[in-house]
ChimeraX commands (.cxc) that place a marker at each C-alpha (Angstrom):
marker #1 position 108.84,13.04,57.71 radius 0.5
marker #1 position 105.07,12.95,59.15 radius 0.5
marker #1 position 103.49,15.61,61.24 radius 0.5
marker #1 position 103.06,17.94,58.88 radius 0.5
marker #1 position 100.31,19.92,61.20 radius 0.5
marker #1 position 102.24,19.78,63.85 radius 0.5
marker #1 position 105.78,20.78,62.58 radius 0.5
marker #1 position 103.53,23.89,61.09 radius 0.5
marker #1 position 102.60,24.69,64.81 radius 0.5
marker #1 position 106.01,24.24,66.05 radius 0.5
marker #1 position 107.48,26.55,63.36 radius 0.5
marker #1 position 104.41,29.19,63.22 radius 0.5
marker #1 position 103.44,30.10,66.94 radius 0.5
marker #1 position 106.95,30.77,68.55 radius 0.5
marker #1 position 107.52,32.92,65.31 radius 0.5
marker #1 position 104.21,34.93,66.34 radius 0.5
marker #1 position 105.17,35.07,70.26 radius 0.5
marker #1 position 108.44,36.46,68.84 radius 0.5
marker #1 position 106.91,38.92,66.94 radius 0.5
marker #1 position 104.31,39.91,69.79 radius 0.5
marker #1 position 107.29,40.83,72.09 radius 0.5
marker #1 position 107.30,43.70,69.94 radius 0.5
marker #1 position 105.05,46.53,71.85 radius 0.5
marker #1 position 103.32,47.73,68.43 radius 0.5
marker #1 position 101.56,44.49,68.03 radius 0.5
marker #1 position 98.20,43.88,70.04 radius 0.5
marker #1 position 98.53,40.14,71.18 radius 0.5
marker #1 position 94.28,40.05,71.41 radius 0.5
marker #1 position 94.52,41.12,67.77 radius 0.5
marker #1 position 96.60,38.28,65.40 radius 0.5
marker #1 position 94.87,37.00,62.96 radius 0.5
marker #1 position 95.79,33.74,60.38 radius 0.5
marker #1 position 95.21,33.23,57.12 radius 0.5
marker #1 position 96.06,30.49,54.38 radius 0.5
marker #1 position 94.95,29.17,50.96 radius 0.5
marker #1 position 95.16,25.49,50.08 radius 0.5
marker #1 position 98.14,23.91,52.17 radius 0.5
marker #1 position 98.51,27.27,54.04 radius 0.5
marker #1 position 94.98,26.89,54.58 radius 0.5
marker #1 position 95.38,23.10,55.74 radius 0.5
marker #1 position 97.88,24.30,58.29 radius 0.5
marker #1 position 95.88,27.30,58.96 radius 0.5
marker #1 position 92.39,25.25,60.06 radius 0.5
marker #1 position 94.76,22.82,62.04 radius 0.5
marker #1 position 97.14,25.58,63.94 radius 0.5
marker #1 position 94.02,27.25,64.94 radius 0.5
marker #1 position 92.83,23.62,66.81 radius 0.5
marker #1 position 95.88,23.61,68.73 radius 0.5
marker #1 position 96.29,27.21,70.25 radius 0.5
marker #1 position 94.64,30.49,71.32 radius 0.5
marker #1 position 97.21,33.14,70.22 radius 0.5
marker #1 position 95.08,34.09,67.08 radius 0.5
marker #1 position 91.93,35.87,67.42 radius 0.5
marker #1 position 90.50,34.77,63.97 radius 0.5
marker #1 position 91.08,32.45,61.33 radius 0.5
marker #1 position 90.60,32.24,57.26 radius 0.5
marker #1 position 91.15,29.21,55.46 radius 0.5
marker #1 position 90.48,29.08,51.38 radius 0.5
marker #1 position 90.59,25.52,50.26 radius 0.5
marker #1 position 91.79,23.69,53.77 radius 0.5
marker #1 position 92.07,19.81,53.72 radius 0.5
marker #1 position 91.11,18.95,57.02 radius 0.5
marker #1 position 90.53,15.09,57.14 radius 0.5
marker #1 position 93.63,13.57,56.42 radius 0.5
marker #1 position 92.54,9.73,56.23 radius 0.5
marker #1 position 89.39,10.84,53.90 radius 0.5
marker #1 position 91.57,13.50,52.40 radius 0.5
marker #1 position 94.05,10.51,50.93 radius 0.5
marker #1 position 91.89,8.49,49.70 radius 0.5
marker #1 position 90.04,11.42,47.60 radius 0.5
marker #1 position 90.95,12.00,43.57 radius 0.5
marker #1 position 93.02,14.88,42.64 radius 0.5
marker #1 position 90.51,15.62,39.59 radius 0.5
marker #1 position 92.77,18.51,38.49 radius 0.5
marker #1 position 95.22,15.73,37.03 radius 0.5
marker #1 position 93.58,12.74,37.44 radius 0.5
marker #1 position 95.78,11.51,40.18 radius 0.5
marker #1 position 94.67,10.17,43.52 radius 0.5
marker #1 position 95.51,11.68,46.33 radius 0.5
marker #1 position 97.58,9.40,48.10 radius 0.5
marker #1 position 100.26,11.00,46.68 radius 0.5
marker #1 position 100.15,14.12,48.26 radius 0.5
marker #1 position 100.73,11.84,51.54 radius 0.5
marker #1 position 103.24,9.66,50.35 radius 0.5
marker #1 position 105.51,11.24,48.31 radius 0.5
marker #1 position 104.98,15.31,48.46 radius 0.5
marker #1 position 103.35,18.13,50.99 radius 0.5
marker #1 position 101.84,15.56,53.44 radius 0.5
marker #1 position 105.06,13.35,54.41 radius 0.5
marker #1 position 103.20,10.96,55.95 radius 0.5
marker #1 position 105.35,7.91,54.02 radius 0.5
marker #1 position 102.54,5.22,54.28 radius 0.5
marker #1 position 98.79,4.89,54.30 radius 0.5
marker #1 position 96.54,5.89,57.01 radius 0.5
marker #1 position 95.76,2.09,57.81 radius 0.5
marker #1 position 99.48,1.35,58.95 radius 0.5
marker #1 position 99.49,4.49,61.56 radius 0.5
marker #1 position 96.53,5.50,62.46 radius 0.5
marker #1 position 97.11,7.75,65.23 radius 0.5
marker #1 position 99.63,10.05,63.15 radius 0.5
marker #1 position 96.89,10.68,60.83 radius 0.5
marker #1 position 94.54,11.32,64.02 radius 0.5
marker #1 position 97.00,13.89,65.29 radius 0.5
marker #1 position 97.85,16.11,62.34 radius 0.5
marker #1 position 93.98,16.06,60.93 radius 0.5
marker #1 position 92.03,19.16,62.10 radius 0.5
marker #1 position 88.66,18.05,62.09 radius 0.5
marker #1 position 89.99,15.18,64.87 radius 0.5
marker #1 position 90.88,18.20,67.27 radius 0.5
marker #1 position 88.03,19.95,66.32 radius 0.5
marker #1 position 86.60,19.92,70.29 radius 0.5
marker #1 position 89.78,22.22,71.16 radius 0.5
marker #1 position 89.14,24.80,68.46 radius 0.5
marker #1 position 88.47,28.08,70.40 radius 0.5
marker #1 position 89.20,30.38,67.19 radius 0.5
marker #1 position 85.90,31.64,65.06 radius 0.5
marker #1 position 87.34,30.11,61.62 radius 0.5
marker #1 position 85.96,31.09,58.42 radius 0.5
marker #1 position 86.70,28.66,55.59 radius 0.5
marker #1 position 86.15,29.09,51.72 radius 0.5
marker #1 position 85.37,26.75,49.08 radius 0.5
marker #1 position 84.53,25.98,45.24 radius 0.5
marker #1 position 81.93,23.66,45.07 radius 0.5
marker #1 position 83.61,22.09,42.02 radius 0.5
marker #1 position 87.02,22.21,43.83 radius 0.5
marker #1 position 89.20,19.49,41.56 radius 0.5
marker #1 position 92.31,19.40,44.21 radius 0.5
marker #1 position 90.76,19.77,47.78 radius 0.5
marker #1 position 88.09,17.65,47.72 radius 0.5
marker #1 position 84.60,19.96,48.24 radius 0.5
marker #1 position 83.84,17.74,51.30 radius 0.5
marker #1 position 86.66,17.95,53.53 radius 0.5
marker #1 position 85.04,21.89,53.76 radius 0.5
marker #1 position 81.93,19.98,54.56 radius 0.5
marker #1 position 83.27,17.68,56.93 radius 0.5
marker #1 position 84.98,20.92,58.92 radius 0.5
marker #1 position 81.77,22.78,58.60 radius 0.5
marker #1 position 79.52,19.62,60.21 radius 0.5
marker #1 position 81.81,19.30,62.56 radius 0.5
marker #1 position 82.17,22.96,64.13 radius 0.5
marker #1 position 78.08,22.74,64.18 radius 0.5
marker #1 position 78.31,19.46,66.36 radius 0.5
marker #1 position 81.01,20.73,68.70 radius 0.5
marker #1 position 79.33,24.40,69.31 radius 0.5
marker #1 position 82.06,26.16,67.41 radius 0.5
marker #1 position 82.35,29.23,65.30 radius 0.5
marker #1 position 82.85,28.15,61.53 radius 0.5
marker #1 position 81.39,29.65,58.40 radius 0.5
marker #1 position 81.84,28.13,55.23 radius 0.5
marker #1 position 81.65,30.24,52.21 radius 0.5
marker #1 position 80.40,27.92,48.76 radius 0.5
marker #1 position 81.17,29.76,45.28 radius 0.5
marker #1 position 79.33,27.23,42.78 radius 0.5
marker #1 position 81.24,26.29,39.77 radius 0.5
marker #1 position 84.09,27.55,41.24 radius 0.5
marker #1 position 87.99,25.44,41.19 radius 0.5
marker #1 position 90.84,25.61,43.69 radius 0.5
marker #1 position 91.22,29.39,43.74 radius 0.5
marker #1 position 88.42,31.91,42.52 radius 0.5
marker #1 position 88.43,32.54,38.82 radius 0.5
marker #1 position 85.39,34.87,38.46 radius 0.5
marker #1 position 85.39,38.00,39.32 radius 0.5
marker #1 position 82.56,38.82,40.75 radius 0.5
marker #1 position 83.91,35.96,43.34 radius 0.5
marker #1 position 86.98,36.81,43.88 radius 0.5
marker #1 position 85.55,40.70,44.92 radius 0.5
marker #1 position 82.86,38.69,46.98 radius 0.5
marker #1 position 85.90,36.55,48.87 radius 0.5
marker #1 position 88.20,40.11,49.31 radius 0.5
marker #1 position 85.39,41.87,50.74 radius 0.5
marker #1 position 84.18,39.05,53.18 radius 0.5
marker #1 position 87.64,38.79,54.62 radius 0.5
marker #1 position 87.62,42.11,55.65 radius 0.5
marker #1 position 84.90,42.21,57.47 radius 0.5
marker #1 position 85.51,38.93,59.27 radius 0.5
marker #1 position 88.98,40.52,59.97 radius 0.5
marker #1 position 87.11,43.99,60.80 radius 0.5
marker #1 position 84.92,42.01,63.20 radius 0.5
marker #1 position 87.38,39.25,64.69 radius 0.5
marker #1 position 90.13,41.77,65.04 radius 0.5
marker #1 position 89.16,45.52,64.69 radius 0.5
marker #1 position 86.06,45.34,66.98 radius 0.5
marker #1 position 83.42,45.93,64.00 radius 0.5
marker #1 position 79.79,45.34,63.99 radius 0.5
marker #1 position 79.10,41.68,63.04 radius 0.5
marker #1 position 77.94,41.72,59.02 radius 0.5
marker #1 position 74.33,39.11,59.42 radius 0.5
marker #1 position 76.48,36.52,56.57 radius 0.5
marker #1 position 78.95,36.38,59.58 radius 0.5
marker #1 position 76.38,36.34,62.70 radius 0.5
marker #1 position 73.65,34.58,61.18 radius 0.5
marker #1 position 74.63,32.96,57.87 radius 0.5
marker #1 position 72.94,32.14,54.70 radius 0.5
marker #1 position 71.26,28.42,54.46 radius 0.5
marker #1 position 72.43,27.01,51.43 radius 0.5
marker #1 position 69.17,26.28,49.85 radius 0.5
marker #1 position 68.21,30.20,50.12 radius 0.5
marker #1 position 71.74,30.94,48.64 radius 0.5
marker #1 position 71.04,28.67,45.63 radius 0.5
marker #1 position 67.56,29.89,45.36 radius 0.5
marker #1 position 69.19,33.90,45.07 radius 0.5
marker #1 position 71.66,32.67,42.55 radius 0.5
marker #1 position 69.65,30.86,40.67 radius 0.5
marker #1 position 66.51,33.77,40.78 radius 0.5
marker #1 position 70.02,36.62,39.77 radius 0.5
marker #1 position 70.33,33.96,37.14 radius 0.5
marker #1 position 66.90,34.16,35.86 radius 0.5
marker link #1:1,2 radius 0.2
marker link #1:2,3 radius 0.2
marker link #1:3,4 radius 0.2
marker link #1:4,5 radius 0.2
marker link #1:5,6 radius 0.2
marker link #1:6,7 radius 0.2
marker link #1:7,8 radius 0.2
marker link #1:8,9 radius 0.2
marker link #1:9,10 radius 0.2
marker link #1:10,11 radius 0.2
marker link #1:11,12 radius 0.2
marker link #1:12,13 radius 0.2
marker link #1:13,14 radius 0.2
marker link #1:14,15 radius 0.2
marker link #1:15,16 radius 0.2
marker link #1:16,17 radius 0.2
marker link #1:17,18 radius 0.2
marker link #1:18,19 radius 0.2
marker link #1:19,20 radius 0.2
marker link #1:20,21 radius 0.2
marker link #1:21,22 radius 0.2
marker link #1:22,23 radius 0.2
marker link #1:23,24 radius 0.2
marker link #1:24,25 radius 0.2
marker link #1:25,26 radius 0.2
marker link #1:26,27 radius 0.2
marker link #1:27,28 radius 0.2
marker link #1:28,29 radius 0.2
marker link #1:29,30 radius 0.2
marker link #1:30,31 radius 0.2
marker link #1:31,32 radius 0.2
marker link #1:32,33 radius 0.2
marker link #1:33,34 radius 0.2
marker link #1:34,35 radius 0.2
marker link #1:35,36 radius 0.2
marker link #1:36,37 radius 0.2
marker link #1:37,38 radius 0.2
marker link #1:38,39 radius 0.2
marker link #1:39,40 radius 0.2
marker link #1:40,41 radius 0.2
marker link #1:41,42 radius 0.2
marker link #1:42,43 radius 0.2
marker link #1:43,44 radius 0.2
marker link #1:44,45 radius 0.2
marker link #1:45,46 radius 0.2
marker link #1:46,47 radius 0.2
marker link #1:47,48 radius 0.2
marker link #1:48,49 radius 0.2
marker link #1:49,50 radius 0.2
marker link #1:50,51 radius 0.2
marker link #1:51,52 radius 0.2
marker link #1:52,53 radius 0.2
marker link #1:53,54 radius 0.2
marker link #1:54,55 radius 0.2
marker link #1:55,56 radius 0.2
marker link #1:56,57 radius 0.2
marker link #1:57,58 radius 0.2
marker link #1:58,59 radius 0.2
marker link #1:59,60 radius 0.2
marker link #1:60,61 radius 0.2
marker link #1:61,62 radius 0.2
marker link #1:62,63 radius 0.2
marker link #1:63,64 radius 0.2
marker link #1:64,65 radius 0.2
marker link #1:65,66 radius 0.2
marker link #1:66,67 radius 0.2
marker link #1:67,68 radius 0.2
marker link #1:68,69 radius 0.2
marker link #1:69,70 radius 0.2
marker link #1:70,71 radius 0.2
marker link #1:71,72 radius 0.2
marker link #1:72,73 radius 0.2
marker link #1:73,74 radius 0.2
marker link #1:74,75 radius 0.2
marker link #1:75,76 radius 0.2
marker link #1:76,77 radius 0.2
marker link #1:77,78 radius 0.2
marker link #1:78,79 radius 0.2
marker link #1:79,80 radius 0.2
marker link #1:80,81 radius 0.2
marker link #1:81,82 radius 0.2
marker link #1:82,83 radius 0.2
marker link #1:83,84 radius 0.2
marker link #1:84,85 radius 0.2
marker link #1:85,86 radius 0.2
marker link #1:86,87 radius 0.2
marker link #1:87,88 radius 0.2
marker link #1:88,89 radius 0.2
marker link #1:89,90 radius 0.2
marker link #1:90,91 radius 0.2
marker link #1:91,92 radius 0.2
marker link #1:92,93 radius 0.2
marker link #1:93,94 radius 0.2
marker link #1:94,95 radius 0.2
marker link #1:95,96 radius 0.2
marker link #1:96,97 radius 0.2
marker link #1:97,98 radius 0.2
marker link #1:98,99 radius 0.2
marker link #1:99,100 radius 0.2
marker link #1:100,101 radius 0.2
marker link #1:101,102 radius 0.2
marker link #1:102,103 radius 0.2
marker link #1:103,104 radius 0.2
marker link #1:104,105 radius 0.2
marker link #1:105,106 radius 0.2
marker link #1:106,107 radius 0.2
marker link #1:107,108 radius 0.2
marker link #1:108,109 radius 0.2
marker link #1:109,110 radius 0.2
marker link #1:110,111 radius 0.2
marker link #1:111,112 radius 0.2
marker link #1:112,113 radius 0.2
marker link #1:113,114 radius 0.2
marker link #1:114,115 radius 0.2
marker link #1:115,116 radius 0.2
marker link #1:116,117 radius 0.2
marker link #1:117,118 radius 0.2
marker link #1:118,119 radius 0.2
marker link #1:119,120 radius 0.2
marker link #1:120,121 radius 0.2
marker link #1:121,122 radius 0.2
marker link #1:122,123 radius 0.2
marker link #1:123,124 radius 0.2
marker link #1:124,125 radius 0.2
marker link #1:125,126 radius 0.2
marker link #1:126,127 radius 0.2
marker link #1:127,128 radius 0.2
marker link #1:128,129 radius 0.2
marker link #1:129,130 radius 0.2
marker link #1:130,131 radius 0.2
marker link #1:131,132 radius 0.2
marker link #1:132,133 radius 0.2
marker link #1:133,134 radius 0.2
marker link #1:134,135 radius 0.2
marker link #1:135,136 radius 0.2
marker link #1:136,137 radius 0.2
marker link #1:137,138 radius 0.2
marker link #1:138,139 radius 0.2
marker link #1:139,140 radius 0.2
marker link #1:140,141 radius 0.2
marker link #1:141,142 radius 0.2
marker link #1:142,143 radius 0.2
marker link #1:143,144 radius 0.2
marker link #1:144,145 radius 0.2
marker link #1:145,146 radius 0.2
marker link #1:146,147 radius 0.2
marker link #1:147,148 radius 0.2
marker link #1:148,149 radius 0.2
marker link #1:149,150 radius 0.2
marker link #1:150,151 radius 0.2
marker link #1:151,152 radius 0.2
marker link #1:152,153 radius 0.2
marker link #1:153,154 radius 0.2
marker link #1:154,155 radius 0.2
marker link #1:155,156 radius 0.2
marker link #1:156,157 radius 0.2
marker link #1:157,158 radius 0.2
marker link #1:158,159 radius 0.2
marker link #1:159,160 radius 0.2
marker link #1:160,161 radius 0.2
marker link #1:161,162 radius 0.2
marker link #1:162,163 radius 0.2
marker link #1:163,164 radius 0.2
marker link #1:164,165 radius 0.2
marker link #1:165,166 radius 0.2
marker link #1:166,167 radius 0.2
marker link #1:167,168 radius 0.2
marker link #1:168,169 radius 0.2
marker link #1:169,170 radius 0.2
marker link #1:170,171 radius 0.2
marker link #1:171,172 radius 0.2
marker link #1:172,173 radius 0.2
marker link #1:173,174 radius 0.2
marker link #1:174,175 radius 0.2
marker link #1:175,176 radius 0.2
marker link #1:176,177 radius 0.2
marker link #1:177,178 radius 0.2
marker link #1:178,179 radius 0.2
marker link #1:179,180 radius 0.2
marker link #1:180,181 radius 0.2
marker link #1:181,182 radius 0.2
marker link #1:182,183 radius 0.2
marker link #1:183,184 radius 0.2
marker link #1:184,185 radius 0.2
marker link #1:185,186 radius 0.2
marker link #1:186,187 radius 0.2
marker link #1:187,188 radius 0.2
marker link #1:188,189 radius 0.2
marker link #1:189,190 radius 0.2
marker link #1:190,191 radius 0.2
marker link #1:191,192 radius 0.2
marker link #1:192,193 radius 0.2
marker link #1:193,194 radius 0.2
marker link #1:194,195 radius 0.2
marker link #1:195,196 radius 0.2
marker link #1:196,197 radius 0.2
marker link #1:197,198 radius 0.2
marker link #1:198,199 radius 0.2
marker link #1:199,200 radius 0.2
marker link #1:200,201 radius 0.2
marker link #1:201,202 radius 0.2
marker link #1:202,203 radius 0.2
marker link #1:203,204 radius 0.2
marker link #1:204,205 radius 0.2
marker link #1:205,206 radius 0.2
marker link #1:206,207 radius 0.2
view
């Protein structure tokens, strides 16, 4: 029970060290990528070691006290559960230990991210709360880091348009391309899109 970050890192980064004794793999050249609790342990891995050169995470919680005291709107549920009784393992509320939730949060070791990170969300996500993208992305600004944060409006836990889910498939690659293939920065990546001039374009497309 509990550390459910850090258990990921101890299972996930020997694995890759394994696999980079192999001479066919490029150890500058790893890249890591998750989608809800993969994406969770994929924002918080990436806080705690410099083995990957790039990061994705679609959905990540990354504020574990906040996080637990969120609603699950998808059921109705709160999310306490999630830390009591299923993924999280944390048997008890953040008020009775603290530091455990400190230590497996990734936003807390935000300072010791070195990997650019680029982090997806539906605005109207109903099981990762919209904020603890937010949170990340506020965070990474304050500490100097390299985050992006990709919004798709009306969107739920995973993508169900298709026009976003193309959008998503195509932006990976060229983060990947970048991050690990040496391609030219795409401007979303090197100088991003405000959010108020992305709503503005969506709403003028609308029109």
């Amino acid at each position: 029970p509990q550390n459910p970050g850090l258990s990921a890192v101890e299972c996930v980064v020997p694995a890759v060290h394994a696999a980079l004794a192999h001479a066919s793999i490029d150890p500058e050249r790893v890249g890591l990528v998750g989608h809800s609790w993969g994406a969770y342990q994929t924002a918080f891995i990436v806080t705690q070691t410099d083995v990957f050169a790039a990061g994705i995470a679609g959905a990540p919680l990354t504020n574990m006290m906040s996080m637990s005291m969120s609603i699950y709107w998808n059921s109705g549920q709160t999310d306490a559960w999630i830390f009591h009784e299923s993924q999280g393992r944390m048997d008890q509320p953040f008020w009775n230990d603290v530091q455990t939730y400190i230590a497996n949060s990734p936003i807390f070791s935000i300072e010791d991210m070195n990997t650019p990170l680029l982090v997806a969300f539906g605005d109207d996500d109903g099981a990762v709360d919209f904020n603890q993208g937010v949170e990340m992305y506020n965070a990474a600004r304050l500490a100097g880091k390299q985050l992006v944060m990709l919004v798709y409006p009306g969107e739920n836990h995973g993508l169900a348009r298709q026009e976003n889910q193309v959008d998503y498939h195509y932006r990976i690659l060229e983060w990947f391309g970048h991050y690990l293939k040496g391609d030219e920065a795409d401007p979303w990546i090197s100088e991003g899109v405000p959010w108020l001039e992305q709503e503005k374009q969506r709403k003028k497309k609308d029109d």
